[in-house]
C-alpha positions as CSV (number, residue, x, y, z in Angstrom):
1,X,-17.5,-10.0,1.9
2,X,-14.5,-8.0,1.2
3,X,-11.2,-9.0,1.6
4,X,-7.9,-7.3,1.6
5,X,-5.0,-9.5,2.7
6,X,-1.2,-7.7,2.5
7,X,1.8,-9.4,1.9
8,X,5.4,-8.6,1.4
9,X,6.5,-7.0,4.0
10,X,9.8,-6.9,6.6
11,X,13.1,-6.0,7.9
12,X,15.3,-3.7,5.1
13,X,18.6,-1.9,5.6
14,X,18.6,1.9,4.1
15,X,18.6,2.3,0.7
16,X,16.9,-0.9,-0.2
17,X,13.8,-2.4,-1.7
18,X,10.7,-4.1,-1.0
19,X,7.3,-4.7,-3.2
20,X,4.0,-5.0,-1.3
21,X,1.2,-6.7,-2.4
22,X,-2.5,-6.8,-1.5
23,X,-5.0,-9.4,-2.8
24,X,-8.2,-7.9,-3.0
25,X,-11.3,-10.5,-3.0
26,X,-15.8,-10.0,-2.2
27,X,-16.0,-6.4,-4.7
28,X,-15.3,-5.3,-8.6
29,X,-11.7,-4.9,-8.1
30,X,-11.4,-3.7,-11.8
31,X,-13.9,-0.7,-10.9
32,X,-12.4,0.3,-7.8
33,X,-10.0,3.4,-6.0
34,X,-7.0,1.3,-4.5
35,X,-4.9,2.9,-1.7
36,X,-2.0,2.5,0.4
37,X,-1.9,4.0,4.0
38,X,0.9,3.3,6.8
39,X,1.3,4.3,10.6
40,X,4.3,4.6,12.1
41,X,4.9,4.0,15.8
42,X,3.0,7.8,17.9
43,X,1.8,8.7,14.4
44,X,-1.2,8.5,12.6
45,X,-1.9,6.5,9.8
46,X,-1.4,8.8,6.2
47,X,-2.2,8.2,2.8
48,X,1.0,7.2,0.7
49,X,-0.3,5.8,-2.7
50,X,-3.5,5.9,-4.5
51,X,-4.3,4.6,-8.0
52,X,-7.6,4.9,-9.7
53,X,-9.6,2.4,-11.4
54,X,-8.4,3.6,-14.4
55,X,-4.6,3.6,-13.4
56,X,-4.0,7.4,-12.6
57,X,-1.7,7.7,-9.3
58,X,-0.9,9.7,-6.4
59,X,1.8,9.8,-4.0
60,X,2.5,11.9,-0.4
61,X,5.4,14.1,-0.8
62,X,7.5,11.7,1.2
63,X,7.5,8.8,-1.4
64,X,7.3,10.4,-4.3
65,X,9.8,9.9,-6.9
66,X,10.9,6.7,-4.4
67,X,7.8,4.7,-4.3
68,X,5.5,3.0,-6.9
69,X,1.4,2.3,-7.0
70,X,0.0,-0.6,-9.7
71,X,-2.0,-2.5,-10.2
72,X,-3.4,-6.0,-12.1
73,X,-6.7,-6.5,-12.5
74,X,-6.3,-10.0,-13.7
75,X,-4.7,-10.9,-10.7
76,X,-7.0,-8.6,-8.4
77,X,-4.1,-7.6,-6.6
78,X,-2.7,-3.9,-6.0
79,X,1.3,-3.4,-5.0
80,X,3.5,-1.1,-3.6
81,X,7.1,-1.4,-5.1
82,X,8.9,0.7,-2.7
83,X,13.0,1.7,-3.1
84,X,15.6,3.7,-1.7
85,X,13.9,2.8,1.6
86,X,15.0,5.1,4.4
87,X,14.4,4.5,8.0
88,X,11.6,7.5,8.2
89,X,9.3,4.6,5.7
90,X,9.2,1.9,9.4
91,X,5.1,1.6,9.5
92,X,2.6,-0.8,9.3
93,X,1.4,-0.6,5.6
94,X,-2.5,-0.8,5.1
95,X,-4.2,-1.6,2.2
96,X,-7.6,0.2,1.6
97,X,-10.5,0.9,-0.5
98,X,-13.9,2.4,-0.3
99,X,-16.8,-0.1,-1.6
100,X,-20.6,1.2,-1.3
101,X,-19.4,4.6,0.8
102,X,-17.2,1.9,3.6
103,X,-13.9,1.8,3.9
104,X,-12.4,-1.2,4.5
105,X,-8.6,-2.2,5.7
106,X,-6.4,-5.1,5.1
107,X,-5.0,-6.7,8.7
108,X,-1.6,-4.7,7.8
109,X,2.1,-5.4,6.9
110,X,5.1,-4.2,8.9
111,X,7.9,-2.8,7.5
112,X,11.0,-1.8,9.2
113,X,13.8,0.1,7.4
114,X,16.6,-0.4,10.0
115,X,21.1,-1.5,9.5
């Protein structure tokens, strides 16, 4: 079955860095549309990252130029190498993919941005 299990995540002061990373297990990671999502407290969850099977990305407005989508197919793991954190980036941070038209989520990672 598909699994997606986040990792990396935690307490930050502004302006600093943290790398996420989701091992992906039960589906072709090598063929597969890897996302990031996160939900902040009253919000709903948004699309940060995205990077295609064949390594193009894609990033919200809000992270651009700050955040980072890769991945290593090797390893079947995706990241999220996030810097210049600002306390607007405090969310849970989902994993995702879509395998036979389902989407599927990891459990989630928090990450707080707070001095």
């Amino acid at each position: 079955q598909v699994q997606l299990v986040e990792s990396g995540g935690g307490l930050v002061q502004p302006g600093g860095s943290l790398r996420l990373s989701c091992a992906a297990s039960g589906f072709t990671f090598r063929n597969a549309d890897m996302n990031w999502f996160r939900q902040a407290p009253g919000k709903e969850r948004e699309l940060a990252a995205s990077i295609t099977d064949g390594g193009n990305t894609n990033y919200a407005d809000s992270v651009k130029g700050r955040f980072t989508i890769s991945r290593d197919n090797a390893k079947n793991t995706v990241y999220l190498q996030m810097n210049s954190l600002e306390p607007e980036d405090t969310a849970v941070y989902y994993c995702s993919t879509r395998v036979a038209f389902r989407r599927y989520w990891g459990q989630g990672t928090q990450v707080t941005v707070s001095s």
